[in-house]
N, C-alpha and C positions, 0 to 999 in steps of 0.2 A: 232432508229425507225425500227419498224418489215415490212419488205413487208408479205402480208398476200398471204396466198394459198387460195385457194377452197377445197370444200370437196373432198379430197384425198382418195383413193380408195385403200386399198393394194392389195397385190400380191406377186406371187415367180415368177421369173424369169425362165422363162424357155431358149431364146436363145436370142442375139441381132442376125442381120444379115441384109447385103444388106447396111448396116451404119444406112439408118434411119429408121429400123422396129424392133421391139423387141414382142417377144411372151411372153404373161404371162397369167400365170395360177391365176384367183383373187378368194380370201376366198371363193365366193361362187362355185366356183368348175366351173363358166364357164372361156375357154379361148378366150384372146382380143391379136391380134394383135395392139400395140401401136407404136408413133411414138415417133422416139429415137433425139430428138434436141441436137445431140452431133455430129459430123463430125471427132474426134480426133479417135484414138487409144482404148479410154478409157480402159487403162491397169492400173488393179490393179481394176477397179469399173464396169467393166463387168464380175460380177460372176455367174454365172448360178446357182438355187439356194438358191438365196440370198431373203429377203425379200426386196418386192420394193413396191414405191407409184408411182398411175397413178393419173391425173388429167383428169377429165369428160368434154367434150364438146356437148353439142347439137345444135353446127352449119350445118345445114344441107348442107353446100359448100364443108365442109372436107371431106376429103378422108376416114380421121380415126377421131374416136369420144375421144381417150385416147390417153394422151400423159405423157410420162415417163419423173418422178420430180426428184423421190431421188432410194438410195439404203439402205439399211441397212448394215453395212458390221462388221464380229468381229475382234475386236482387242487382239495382241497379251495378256495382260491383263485379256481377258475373256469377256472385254464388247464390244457393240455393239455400231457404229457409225454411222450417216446417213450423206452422200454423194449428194449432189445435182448434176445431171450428166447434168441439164440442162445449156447448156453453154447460153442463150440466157437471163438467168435471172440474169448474174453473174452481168451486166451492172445495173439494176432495182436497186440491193443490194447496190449497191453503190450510187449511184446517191441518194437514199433515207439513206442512212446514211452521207453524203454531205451534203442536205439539212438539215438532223435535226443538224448540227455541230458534228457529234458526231467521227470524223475521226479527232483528236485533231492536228497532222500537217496540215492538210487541211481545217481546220475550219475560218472563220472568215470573208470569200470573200461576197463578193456583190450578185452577180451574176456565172449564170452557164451554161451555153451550151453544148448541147448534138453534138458529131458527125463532128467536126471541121476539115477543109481541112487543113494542114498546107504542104509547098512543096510539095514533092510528095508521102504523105499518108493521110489518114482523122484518126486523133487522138478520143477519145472517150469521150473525156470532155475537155473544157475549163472552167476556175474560172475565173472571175476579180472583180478587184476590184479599182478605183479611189486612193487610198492610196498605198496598195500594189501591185499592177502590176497584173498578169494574171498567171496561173499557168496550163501545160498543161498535160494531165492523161491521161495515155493509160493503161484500165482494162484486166490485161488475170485471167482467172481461173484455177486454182489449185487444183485439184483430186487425184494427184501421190504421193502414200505413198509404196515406197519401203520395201524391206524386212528389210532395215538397221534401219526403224521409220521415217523416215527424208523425207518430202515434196517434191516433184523437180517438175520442169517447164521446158520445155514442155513434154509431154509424148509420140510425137512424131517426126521427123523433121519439124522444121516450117521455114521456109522461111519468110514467113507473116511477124514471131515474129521476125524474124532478120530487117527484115525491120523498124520495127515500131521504134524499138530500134535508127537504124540509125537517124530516125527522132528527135527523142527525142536528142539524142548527140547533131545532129545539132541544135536544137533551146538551148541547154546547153551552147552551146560556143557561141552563140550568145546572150546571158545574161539572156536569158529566163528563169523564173522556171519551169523547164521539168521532169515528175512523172512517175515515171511505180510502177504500183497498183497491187499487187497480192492479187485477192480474192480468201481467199482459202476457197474452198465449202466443205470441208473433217473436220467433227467435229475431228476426229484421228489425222490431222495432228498439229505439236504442232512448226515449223520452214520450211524453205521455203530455195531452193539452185538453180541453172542450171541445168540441168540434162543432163552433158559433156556428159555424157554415152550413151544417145541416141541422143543429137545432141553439136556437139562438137562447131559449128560454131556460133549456138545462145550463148553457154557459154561462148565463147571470148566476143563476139558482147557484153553482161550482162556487163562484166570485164572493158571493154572501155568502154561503155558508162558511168559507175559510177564512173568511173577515171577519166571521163572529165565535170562531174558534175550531173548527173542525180541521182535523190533522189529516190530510190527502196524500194517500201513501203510494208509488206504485213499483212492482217487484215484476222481473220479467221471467219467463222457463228458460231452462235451460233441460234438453232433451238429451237423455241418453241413447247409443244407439249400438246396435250389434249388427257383423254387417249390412251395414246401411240403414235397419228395421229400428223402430221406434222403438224401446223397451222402458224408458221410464223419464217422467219428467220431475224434474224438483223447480225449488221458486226461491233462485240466489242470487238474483240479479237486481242491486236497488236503482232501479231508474229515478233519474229530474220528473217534476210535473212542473208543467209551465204554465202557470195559473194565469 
């Protein structure tokens, strides 16, 4: 199932900065400060430059009427790949490819709940199911495409993601089916790893938790497009994790 966009607006990038504002110059030659729903690093998908899509708001409470969806970025290859930078949509994508079953280990449950306390973190999904048990999913997104080709997670230190992680171990060894879901938002990227290199703590944290039972899953978008505009992304693509 496609989550749909709105009429998406291009642009070139001209700067991010401050984390959540980014300057772009759109087709029609006027520039829009937009807001950047990304908090990370975004290294590798903040190119200055680059072709990007803004999404239009006329809620007159906002601060900013644009807010920055995707990137265009070129791949070694020659062609061009679009990047979802928005982390807030990575959760939408899944939850609606959950729903239509189309996440083939995850398919089958009853039910599904959004945003689940368990000890001490709140997980992103719960499934259950009367026959098969419950199954617990914690969504990160995936942007980071190195120089080597090869995907990695996180692109910056994360604490958080260390955290979550520990969560999930715990409810592993406690019999539970406990999931870490990498949605990766990078049509380019083609497998998914730790990325020791810039945080060496979560890479361990990855290592143990899948040695003590946690199932690491990751699916990549696939964007629909009309000419040439963004119009809807689904999550059919089962990428390797390379533990």
């Amino acid at each position: 199932m496609m989550l749909s966009y709105p009429a998406l607006v291009p642009g070139t990038l001209i700067k991010r900065y401050k984390r959540f504002l980014a300057d772009v110059r759109l087709d029609d030659g006027r520039e829009v400060v937009a807001h950047c729903p990304n908090t990370g690093s975004m290294k590798a998908v903040n190119v200055p430059g680059c072709r990007v899509w803004l999404s239009p708001s006329d809620n007159p409470k906002r601060k900013l009427a644009w807010t920055w969806e995707f990137i265009e970025l070129p791949q070694a290859d020659g062609q061009l790949a679009l990047a979802s930078v928005h982390t807030g949509r990575a959760n939408r994508i899944v939850e609606a490819a959950l729903e239509a079953g189309e996440l083939a280990p995850l398919a089958g449950y009853a039910t599904l709940r959004r945003e689940v306390k368990v000890a001490d973190a709140r997980l992103d999904f719960m499934l259950d199911d009367p026959e098969r048990g419950r199954a617990y999913i914690e969504v990160k997104q995936v942007t980071l495409k190195e120089q080597d080709s090869h995907g990695y997670f996180p692109d910056s230190v994360s604490v958080r993601g260390t955290k979550h992680l520990h969560s999930l171990r715990v409810l592993a060894e406690q019999g539970e089916r406990a999931v870490l879901l990498f949605c990766v938002a990078h049509e380019g990227i083609a497998d998914v790893a730790a990325a020791a290199h810039i945080d060496a703590t979560y890479a361990a944290a990855l290592a143990e938790a899948a040695a003590s039972g946690v199932e690491v899953l990751a699916y990549g978008i696939d964007v629909e497009r009309k000419q040439g505009r963004p119009i809807g992304v689904g999550l059919t693509r089962h990428l390797p994790v390379r533990l």
